[in-house]
N, C-alpha and C positions, 0 to 999 in steps of 0.2 A: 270598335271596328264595325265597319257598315259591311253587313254580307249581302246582296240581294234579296228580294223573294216578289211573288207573286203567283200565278198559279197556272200548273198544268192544264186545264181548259184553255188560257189564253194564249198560250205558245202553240197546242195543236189549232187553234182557230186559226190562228196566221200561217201557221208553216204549212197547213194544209186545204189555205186559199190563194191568195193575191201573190203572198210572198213566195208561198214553193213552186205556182205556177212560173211566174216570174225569174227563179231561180232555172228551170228547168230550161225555158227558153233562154236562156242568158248563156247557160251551160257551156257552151265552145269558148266565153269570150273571159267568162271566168275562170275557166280552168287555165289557162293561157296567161291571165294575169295572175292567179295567184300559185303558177308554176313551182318560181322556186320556193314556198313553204311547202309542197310535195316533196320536194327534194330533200328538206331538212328532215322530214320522219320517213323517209323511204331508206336515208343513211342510216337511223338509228335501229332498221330492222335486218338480224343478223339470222340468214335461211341454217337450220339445224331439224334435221329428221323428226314430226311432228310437230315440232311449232304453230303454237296459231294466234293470231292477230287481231284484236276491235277495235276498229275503228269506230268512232262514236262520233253522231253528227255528221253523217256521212256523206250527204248530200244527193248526188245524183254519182257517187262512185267513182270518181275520178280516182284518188288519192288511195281508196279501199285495192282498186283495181292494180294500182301501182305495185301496191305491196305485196300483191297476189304474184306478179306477173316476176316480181323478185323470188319473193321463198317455191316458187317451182312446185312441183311433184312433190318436196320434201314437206313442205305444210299449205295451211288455209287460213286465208284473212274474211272476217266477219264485218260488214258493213252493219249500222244501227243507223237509223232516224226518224224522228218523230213525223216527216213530211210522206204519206202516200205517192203524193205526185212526183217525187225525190225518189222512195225507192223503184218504185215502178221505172223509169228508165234507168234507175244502175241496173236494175237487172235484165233490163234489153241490152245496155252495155253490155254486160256479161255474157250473152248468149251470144252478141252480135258477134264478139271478137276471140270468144271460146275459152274466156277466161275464167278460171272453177274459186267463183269468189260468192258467198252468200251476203245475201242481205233482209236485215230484220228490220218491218215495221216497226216502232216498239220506241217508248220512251227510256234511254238509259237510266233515268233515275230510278227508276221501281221495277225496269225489267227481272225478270225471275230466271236469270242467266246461271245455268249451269256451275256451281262452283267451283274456284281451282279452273276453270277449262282455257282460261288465256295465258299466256308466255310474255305480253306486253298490249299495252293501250296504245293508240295514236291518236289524236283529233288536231283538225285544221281548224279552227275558229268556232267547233261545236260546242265547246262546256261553259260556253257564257250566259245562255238561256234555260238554267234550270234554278227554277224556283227556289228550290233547298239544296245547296251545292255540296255541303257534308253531306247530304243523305244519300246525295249521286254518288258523290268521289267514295262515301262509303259502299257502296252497293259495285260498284265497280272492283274497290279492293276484293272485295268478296269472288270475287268473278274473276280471279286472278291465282296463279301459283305465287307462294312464297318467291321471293325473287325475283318477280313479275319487274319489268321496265312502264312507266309512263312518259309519255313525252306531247305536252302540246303548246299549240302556240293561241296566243291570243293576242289581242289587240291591246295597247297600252292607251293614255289617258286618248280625248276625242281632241283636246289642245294639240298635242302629238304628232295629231293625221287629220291636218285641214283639208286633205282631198277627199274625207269621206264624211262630213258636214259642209262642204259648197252649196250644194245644191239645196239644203232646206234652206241655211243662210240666205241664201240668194232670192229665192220664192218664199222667205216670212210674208217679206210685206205688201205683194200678192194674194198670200194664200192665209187668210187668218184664223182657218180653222186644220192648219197644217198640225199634224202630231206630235208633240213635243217629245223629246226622248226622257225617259224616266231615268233617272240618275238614281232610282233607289231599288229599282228591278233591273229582273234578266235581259240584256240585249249586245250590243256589239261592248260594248264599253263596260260590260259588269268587272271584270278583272283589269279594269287598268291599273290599280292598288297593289302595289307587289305582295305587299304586308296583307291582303287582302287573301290573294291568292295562297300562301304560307300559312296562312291560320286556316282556310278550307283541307288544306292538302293534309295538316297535321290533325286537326281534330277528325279527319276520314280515316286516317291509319297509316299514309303513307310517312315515310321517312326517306334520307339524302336527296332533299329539296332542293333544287337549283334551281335558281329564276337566273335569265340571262337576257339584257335586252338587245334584240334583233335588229335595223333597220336596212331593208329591204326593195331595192328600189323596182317596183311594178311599172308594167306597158298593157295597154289597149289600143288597140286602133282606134284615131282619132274617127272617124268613119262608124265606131261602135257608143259614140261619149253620148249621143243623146239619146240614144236608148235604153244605153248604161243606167244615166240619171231618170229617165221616164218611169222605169219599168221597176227599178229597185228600191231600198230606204222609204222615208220617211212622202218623199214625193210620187211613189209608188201605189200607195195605197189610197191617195188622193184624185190623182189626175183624173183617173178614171171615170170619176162623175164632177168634174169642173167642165162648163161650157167651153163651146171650141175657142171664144175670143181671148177669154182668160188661160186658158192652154197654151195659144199661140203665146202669149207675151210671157208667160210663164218660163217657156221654154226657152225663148230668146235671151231674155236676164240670166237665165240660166248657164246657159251655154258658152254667155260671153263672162259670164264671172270664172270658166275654167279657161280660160285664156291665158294665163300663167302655166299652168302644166300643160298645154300642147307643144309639142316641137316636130313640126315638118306633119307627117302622116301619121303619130304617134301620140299619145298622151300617158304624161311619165309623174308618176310620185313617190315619195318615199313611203311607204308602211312602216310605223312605228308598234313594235309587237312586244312579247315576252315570247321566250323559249324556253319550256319548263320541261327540267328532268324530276323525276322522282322514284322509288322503290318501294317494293311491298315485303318487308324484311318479314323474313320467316320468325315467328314469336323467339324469344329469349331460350326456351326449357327447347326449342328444337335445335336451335342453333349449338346449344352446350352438349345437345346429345350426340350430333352430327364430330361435334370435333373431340367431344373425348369416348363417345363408345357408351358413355352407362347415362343416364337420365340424371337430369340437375333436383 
């Protein structure tokens, strides 16, 4: 079984240059397209007097903020990400709209999180980029009460969701020094392996595994599709130093190979995901003590 790896150095390089810039401007058209997977983990979180919530891979807070704005007064949702330029505006978010939701700089994998201090994990598309996935998902169990709920979603194979490989497709033969996706590290794609995901979750600690595939159908304004593609992925971290002649044509091939997913003002695809439940069962000798009264 292929797990990912590669290294902590090279995901803070990226998340906290091109791509988390990038992300952060992007922010209104993202959160908007990927609305309803906010909705899938904002459902699964159930507000009970102290409760508190990580979100991991946070982003720029959309999704953190959601579930803040649900458990109320009664508890507190914890944002994590590895991107500076990410938390720094969830936490303008947070102040702007008075919303009492924290966020940590901080790499989930090796963060030195409090034990016991979560009631449930959520992440939108954040657990695909870490190097050592057992070490995270184990560092997280830790960071969780017996009992704890996990739930996230990820992206299933890249065959899946040709609308989120168009545009390097499109610009290869353009662009010959375009970044190939690593099929054997952290990235959008590292979990599309169900059995992949199953072996990380169990050799972490978690147990009642659920993998369930999602398909999702996502909108952007058509009005947003070239900046979409400019500014994000694999054509993101390129354009930037390609002469303007090569840009323009770049762009052009580009835009017209998403000609299939526009309709009217709108540009619509399916997202092909996983939707993963799982639990952090309180050890064996606690559970025996708990239902008969004396120690196993």
């Amino acid at each position: 079984m292929n797990v990912p790896h590669g290294t902590d150095d090279e995901q803070a390089a990226r998340w906290n240059a091109l791509a988390g810039h990038a992300w952060v401007e992007m922010q209104p058209v993202l959160d908007g397209m990927f609305q309803p997977f906010e909705d899938l983990l904002v459902e699964a979180v159930t507000p009970a007097p102290g409760s508190r919530v990580l979100d991991v891979g946070c982003g720029t807070g959309g999704t953190t903020l959601a579930v803040a704005r649900r458990l109320g007064a009664v508890g507190h949702c914890v944002g994590v990400d590895i991107s500076e330029p990410m938390i720094t505006v969830a936490r303008a978010r947070a102040e702007r709209e008075g919303t009492p939701a924290t966020f940590l700089h901080a790499d989930a994998q090796d963060h030195a999180f409090e034990p016991a201090a979560f009631d449930a994990v959520i992440s939108r598309f954040g657990v695909m980029f870490f190097h050592d996935p057992v070490r995270a998902f184990a560092n997280l169990r830790r960071a969780v009460k017996d009992n704890a709920r996990l739930r996230f979603i990820a992206w299933r194979s890249a065959e899946e969701n040709p609308f989120m490989t168009t545009a390097e497709r499109a610009a290869a033969p353009l662009l010959p020094d375009l970044p190939a996706r690593r099929a054997d590290g952290p990235g959008q794609f590292a979990f599309a392996d169900s059995g992949t995901v199953r072996h990380v979750l169990e050799k972490s600690g978690w147990t009642g595994i659920d993998i369930r595939p999602v398909d999702v159908e996502c909108t952007l304004p058509e009005s947003e599709l070239v900046r979409y593609f400019t500014r994000l992925g694999p054509l993101g971290q390129v354009l930037p130093e390609t002469d303007e002649r090569t840009r323009a044509r770049v762009v052009e091939t580009v835009r017209a190979a998403f000609d299939t997913f526009v309709q009217g003002a709108e540009v619509r695809y399916t997202a092909a995901c996983w939707l993963v439940d799982a639990r952090a069962d309180a050890p064996a000798e606690t559970r025996n003590f708990r239902v008969s009264g004396t120690p196993s």
